[in-house]
C-alpha positions as CSV (number, residue, x, y, z in Angstrom):
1,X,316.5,159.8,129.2
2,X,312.6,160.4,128.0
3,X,310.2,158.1,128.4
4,X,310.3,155.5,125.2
5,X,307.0,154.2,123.9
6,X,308.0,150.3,124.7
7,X,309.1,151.0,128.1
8,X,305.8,150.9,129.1
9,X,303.8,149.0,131.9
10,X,300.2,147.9,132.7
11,X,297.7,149.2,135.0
12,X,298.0,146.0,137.3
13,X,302.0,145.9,136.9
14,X,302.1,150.0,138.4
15,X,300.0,148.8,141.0
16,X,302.3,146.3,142.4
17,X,305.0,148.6,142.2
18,X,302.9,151.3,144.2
19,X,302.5,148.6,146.6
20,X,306.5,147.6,146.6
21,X,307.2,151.2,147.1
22,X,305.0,151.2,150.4
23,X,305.5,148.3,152.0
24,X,309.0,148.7,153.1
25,X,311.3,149.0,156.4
26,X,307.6,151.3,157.7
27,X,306.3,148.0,158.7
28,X,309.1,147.1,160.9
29,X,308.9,150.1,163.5
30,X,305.4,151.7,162.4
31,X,303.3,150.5,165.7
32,X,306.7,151.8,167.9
33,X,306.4,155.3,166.5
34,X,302.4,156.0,165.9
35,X,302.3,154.4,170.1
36,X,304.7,157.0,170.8
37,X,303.2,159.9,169.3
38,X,299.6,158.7,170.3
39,X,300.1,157.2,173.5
40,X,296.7,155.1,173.0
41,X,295.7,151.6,171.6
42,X,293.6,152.9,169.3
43,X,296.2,154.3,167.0
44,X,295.3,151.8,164.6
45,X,292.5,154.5,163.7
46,X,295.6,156.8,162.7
47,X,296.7,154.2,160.5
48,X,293.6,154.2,158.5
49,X,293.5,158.3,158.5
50,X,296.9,158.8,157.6
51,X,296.6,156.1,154.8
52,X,293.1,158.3,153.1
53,X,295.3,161.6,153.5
54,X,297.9,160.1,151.9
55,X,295.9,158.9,149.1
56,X,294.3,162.4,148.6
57,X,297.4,163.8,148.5
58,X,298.4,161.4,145.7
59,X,294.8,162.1,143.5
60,X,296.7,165.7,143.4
61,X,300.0,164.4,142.2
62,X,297.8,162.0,139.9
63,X,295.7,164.9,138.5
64,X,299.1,166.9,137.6
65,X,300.9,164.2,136.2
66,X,298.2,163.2,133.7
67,X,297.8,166.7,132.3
68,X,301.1,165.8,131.0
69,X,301.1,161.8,129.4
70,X,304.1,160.3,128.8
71,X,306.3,162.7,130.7
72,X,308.0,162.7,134.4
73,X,307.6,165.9,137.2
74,X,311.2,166.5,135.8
75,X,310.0,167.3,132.3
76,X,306.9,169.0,132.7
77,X,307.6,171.3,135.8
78,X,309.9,173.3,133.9
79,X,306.6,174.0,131.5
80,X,305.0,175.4,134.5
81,X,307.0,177.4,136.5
82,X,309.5,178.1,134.3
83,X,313.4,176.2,133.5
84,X,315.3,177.4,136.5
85,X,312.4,176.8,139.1
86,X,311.6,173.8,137.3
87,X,314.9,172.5,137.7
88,X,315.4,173.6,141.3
89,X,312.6,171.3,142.2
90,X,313.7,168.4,140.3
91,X,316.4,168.6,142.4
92,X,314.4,168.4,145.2
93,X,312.6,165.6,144.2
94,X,315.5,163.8,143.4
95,X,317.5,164.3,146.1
96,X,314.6,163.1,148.2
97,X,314.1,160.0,146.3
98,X,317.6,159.3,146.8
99,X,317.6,160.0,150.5
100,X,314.8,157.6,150.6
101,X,317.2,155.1,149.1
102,X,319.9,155.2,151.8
103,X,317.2,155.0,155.2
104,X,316.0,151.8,153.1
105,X,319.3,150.6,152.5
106,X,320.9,151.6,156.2
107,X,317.9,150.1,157.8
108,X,318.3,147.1,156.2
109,X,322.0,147.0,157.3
110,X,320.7,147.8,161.1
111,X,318.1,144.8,160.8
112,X,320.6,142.5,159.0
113,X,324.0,143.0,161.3
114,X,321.8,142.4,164.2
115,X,319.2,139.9,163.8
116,X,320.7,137.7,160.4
117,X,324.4,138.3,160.0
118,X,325.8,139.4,163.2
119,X,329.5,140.8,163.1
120,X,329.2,141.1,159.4
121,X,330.5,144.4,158.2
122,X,327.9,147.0,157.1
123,X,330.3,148.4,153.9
124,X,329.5,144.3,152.9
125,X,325.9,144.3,153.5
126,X,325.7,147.7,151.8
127,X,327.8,146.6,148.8
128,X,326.0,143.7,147.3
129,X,322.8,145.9,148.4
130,X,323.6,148.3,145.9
131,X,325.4,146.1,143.0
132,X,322.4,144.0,142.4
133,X,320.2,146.9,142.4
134,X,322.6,149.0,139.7
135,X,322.1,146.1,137.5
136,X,318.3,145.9,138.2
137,X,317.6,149.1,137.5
138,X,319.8,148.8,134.2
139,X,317.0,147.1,132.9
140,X,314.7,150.5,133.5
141,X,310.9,150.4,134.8
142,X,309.8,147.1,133.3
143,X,313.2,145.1,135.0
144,X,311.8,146.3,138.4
145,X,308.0,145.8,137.7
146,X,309.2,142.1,137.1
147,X,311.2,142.1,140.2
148,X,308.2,143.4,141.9
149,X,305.8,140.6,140.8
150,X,308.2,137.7,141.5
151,X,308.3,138.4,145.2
152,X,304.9,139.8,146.2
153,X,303.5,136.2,145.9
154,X,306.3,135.2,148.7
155,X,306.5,138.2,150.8
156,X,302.7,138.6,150.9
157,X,302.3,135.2,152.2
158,X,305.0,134.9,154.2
159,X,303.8,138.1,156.2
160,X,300.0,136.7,156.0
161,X,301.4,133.7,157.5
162,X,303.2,134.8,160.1
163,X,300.3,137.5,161.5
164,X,297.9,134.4,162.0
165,X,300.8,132.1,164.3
166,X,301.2,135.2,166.0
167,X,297.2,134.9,167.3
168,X,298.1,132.7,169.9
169,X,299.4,135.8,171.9
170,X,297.1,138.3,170.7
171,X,294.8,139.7,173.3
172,X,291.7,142.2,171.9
173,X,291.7,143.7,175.2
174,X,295.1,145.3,174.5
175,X,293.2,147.4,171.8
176,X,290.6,148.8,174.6
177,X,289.4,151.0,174.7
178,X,288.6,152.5,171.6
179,X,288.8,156.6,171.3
180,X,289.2,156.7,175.2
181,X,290.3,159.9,175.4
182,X,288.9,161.2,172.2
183,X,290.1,162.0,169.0
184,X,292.8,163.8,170.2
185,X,296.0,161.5,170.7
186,X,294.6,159.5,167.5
187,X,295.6,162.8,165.6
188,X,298.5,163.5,167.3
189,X,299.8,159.9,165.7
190,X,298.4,160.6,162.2
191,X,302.0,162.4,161.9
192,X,304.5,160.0,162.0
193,X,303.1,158.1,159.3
194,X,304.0,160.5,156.7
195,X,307.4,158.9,155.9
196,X,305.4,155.3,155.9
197,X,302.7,156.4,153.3
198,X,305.5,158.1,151.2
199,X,302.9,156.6,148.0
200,X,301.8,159.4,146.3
201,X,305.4,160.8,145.0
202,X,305.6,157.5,142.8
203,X,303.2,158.6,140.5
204,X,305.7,161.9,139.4
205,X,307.5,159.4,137.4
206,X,305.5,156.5,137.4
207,X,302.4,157.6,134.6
208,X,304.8,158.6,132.9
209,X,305.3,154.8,132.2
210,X,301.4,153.7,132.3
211,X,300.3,152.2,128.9
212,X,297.0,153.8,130.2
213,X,297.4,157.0,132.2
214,X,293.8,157.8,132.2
215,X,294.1,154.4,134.8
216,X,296.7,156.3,137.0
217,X,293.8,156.8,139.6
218,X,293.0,153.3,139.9
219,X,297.0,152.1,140.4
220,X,297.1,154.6,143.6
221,X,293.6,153.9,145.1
222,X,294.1,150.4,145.1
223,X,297.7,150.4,145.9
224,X,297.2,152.5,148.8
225,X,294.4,150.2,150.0
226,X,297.0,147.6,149.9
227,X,299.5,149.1,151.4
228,X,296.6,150.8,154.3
229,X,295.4,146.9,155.0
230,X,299.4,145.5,155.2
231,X,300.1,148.6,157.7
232,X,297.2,148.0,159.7
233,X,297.5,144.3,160.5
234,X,301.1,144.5,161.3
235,X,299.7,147.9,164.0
236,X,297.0,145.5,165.7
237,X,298.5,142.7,165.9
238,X,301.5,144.3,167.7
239,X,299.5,146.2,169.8
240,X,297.2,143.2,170.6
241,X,300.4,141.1,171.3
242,X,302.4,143.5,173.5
243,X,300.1,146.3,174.5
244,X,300.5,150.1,174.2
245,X,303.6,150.0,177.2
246,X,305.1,147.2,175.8
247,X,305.6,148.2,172.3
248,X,307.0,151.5,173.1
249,X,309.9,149.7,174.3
250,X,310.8,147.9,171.8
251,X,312.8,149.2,168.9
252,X,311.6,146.4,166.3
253,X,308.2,145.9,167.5
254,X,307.4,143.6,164.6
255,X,310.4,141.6,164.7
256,X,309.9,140.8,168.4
257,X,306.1,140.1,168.0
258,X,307.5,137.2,165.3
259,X,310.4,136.4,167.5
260,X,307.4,135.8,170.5
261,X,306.0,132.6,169.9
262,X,306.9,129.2,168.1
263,X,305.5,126.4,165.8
264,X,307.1,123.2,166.7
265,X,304.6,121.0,164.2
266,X,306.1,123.1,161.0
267,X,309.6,123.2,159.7
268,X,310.7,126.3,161.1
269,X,309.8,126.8,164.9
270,X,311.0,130.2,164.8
271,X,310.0,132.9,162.1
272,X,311.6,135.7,162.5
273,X,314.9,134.4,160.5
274,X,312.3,133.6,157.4
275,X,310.3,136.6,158.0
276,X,313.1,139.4,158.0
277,X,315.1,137.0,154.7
278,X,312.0,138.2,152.9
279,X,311.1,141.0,154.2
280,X,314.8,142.9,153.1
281,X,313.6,141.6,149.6
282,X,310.5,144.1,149.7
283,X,312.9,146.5,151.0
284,X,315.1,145.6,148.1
285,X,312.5,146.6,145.7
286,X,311.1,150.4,147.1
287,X,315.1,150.5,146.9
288,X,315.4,150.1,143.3
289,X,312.0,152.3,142.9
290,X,313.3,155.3,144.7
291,X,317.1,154.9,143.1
292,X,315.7,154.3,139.6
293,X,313.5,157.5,140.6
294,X,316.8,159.6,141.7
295,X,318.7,158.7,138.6
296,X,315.9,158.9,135.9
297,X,315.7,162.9,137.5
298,X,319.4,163.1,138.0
299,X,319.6,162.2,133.7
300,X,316.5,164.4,132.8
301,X,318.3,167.0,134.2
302,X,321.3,167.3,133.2
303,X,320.1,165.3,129.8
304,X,322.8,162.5,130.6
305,X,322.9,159.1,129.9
306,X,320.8,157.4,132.5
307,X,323.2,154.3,133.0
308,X,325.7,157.2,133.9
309,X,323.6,158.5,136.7
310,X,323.0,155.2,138.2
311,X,326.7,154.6,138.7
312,X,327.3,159.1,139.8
313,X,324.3,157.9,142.4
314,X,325.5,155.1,143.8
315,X,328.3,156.2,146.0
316,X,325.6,159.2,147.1
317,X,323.7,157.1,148.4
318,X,325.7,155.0,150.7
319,X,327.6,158.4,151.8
320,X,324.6,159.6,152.8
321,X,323.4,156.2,154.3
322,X,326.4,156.2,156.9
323,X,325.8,159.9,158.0
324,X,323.5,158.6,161.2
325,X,325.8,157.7,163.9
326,X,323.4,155.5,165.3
327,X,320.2,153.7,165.5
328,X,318.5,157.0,166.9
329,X,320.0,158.8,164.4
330,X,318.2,156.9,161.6
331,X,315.2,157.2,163.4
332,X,315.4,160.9,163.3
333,X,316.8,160.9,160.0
334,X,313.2,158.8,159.0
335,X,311.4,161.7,160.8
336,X,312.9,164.4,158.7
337,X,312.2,163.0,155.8
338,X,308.7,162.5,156.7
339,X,308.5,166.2,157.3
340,X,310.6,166.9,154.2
341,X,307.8,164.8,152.2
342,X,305.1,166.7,153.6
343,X,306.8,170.0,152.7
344,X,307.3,169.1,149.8
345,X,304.5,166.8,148.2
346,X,301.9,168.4,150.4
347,X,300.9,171.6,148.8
348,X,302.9,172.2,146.0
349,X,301.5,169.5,143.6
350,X,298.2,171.3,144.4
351,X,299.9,174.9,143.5
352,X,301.6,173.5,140.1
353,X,298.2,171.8,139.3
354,X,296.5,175.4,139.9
355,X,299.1,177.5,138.0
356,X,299.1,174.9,135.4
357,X,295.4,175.1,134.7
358,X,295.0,179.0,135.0
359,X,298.1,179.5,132.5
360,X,296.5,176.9,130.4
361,X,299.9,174.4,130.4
362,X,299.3,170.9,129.2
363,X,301.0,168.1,126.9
């Protein structure tokens, strides 16, 4: 499948879908795993570093792609390096976004079976997971930027929303005091959000769509910033609600800081039912970004059909979403793929952009 000239999408349309593919299942354990790693309240700082490395990161993967308009890492990696390298790291890539794919879509069975639908069967959660996002991603990059822009209006709000109830409990003095024991444990939690801030990758297949790619810059600066400000209120408030020994506790440090207080003037005195219904909707959609990522490499290729690929994909991915036994399995799966993304999209977009330039490849 290439890149047709009407499938293409605005600058404001990719940057919701940067956003989307951000804001995902990260939100939900974030402050757990950067208070782990850190140890201090001030990990928020972290937040805000690993956010700006991320977004550097991207400029690289920005830089490359738009040296080549209108086509995907898939396409124009084989002009670099050569077909069989070229191919070998598609595959990567691929594989990666697909891996992506099934922790989204296992998490939001764990979250589901346990807080929303209790004794439902996972295989049924998983099912009609998958099914309405085959057909979603049928309808190729525009389909999904619609999806996008329906439910950021709801999910934004409802997230918003919740954050300010949750004031009530917040306590400043849980955040105190700021770079305590230096810069040291703040670093040391700049790690874990590597699989959180997994932005930058998006734009290996994403210009490829922009009506504008000269505006590719502008959809990850500002989606990062997004993203950075979403990460950082849900890693503050936490903190400021359960402190740095309580939320190491917890396993769903988000979900209990919405589960701790209640509203009894409003319709719903308890939000965490409302939250979570919503928030597996902005899960739903980096799902369909990632697997529509996956297949669209999977069909460039191979040079298959790319409705083909979404239905060779689809058992892939829930095979590989059942592999951890357990909750601390997916956890450690997560971590991997952080360190599989930093591997991977850390220098090597800056060594294809180098060879690229010296050997003088372009579109």
């Amino acid at each position: 499948m290439n890149t047709q000239a009407k499938d293409r999408i605005t600058t404001i349309h990719a940057t919701i879908i940067m956003v989307n593919y951000v804001l995902a299942a990260g939100v939900l354990t974030l402050p757990r795993t950067i208070v782990q790693a850190g140890g201090v309240p001030d990990v928020w700082i972290s937040v805000i570093l690993g956010g700006l490395i991320s977004t550097l990161l991207g400029a690289v993967i920005v830089k490359l792609s738009q040296r080549f308009p209108g086509q995907t890492f898939y396409q124009y990696s084989r002009k670099i390096i050569g077909k069989p390298l070229g191919i070998l790291l598609s595959v990567a890539v691929a594989a990666y976004f697909l891996c992506i794919a099934s922790f989204e879509m296992r998490t939001v069975q764990e979250v589901t079976s346990f807080f929303l639908l209790e004794g439902t069967p996972l295989w049924a959660i998983a099912a009609i997971f998958m099914w309405v996002a085959i057909y979603l991603c049928r309808g190729g990059i525009n389909a999904i930027s619609r999806m996008c822009r329906l439910i950021v209006p709801i999910t934004w709000g409802i997230f918003l929303g919740a954050c300010l109830l949750s004031l009530g409990i917040f306590d400043i003095n849980n955040l105190r005091p700021v770079l305590g024991e230096g810069l040291g444990p703040v670093l040391k939690a700049v790690k874990p959000t590597a699989l959180t801030y997994n932005a930058g990758e998006a734009m290996l297949f994403l210009t490829a769509f922009l009506a504008k790619p000269n505006k590719a810059m502008r959809v990850l600066v500002v989606g990062m910033l997004i993203s950075m400000f979403f990460y950082l209120v849900a890693v503050v408030m936490t903190i400021g609600a359960f402190s740095v020994d309580g939320v190491v506790t917890r396993t769903w440090p988000f979900i209990d800081l919405i589960r701790s207080f209640e509203v009894e003037y409003l319709i719903f005195e308890r939000f965490e039912s409302l939250l979570l219904a919503i928030w597996i909707m902005q899960i739903f959609c980096t799902f369909c970004i990632v697997f529509y990522g996956a297949a669209l490499g999977l069909s460039q290729i191979l040079n298959k059909k790319f409705h083909y690929c979404l239905f060779v994909l689809l058992p892939l991915v829930y095979v590989v979403a059942e592999v951890p036994p357990n909750l601390n399995g997916l956890f450690a799966f997560g971590t991997g793929l952080g360190n599989w993304a930093l591997g991977l999209f850390g220098l090597l977009p800056l060594l294809l952009l180098i060879i690229a330039h010296f050997r003088r490849v372009h579109s």
